[in-house]
C-alpha positions as CSV (number, residue, x, y, z in Angstrom):
1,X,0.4,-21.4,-7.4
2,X,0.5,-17.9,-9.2
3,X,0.8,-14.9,-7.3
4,X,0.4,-11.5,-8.3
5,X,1.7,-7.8,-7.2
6,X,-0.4,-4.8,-6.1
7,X,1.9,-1.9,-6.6
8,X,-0.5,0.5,-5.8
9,X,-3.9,-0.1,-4.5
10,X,-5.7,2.6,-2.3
11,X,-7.9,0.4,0.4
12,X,-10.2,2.8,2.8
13,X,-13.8,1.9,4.0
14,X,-16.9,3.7,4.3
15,X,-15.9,5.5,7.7
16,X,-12.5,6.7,6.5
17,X,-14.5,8.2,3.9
18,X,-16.9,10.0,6.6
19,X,-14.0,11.9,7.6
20,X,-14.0,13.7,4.6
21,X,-15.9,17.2,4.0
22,X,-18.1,17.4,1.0
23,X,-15.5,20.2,-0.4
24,X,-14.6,18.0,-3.7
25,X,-15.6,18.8,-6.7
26,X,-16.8,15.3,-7.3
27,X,-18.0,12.1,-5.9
28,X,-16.5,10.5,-3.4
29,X,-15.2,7.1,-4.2
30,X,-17.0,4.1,-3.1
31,X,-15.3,2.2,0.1
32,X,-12.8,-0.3,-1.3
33,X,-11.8,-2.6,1.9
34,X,-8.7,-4.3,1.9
35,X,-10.5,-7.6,2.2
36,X,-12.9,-7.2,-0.8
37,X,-9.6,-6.6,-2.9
38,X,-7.9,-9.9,-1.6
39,X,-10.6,-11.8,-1.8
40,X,-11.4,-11.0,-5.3
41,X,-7.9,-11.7,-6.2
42,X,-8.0,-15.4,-4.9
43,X,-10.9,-16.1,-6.6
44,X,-9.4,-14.7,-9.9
45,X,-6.8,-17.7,-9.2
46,X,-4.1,-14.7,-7.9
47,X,-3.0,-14.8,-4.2
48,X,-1.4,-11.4,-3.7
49,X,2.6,-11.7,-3.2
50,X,2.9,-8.6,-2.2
51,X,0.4,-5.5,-1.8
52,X,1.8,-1.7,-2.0
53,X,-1.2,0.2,-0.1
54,X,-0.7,3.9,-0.9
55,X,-2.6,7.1,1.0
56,X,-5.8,8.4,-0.4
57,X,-5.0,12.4,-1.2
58,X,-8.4,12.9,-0.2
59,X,-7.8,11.8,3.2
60,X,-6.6,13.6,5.7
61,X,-3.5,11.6,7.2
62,X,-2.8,7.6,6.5
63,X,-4.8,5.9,9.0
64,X,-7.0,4.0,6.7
65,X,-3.3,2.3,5.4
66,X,-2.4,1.5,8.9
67,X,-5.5,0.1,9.3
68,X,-4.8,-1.9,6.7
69,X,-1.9,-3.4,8.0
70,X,-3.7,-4.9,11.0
71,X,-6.4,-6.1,8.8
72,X,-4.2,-7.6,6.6
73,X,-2.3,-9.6,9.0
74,X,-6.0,-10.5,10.3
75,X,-6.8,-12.2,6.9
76,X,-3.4,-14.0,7.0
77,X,-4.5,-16.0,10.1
78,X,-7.6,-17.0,8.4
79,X,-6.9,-17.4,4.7
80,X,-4.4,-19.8,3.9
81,X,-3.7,-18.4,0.6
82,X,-2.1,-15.7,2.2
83,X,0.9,-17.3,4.4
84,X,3.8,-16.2,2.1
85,X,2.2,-12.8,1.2
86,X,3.8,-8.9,2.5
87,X,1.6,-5.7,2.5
88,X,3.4,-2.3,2.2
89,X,2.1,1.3,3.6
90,X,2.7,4.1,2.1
91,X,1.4,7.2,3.8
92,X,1.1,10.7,3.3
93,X,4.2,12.2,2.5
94,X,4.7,15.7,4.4
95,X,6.7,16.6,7.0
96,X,4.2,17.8,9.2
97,X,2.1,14.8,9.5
98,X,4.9,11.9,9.3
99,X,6.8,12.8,12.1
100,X,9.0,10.1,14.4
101,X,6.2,11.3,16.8
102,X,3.3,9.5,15.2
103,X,5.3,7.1,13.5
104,X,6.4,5.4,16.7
């Protein structure tokens, strides 16, 4: 079986988007579940290996990629394509928000 890599993907659904103000200058982005993006890839014939989910700047701390964490281990019990895969979080990188505090 081929497997693939996600180095950086940005996974977030309609309600993390909801928690943004309407201050942007554009569009916000439609949702992109974690889930939708798996799915698509094992039907292209490409089980993820491993999946680097990164923090949407717009956003206002990382939730949406700990969410994705749970979900992802969610689709592992359920999608057998997905024993032998790894997801990564990356979240927002500033001092004041990724403290041991709410890391723990």
């Amino acid at each position: 079986m081929r497997y693939t890599t996600d180095v950086h993907i940005h996974c977030y659904t309609k309600k993390d988007l909801t928690k943004r103000n309407n201050d942007l200058p554009y569009v916000l982005p439609q949702p992109y579940p974690l889930a939708d993006h798996v799915r698509q890839l094992i039907a292209l014939g490409f089980p993820p290996y491993l999946i680097c989910n990164v923090h949407l700047s717009i956003l206002s701390d990382s939730r949406h990629v700990f969410a994705s964490l749970n979900q992802f281990e969610q689709l592992k019990n359920i999608t057998p394509q997905l024993r032998e895969s790894r997801i990564l979080g990356f979240i927002k990188a500033d001092s004041e928000y990724a403290t041991e505090q709410f890391l723990d």
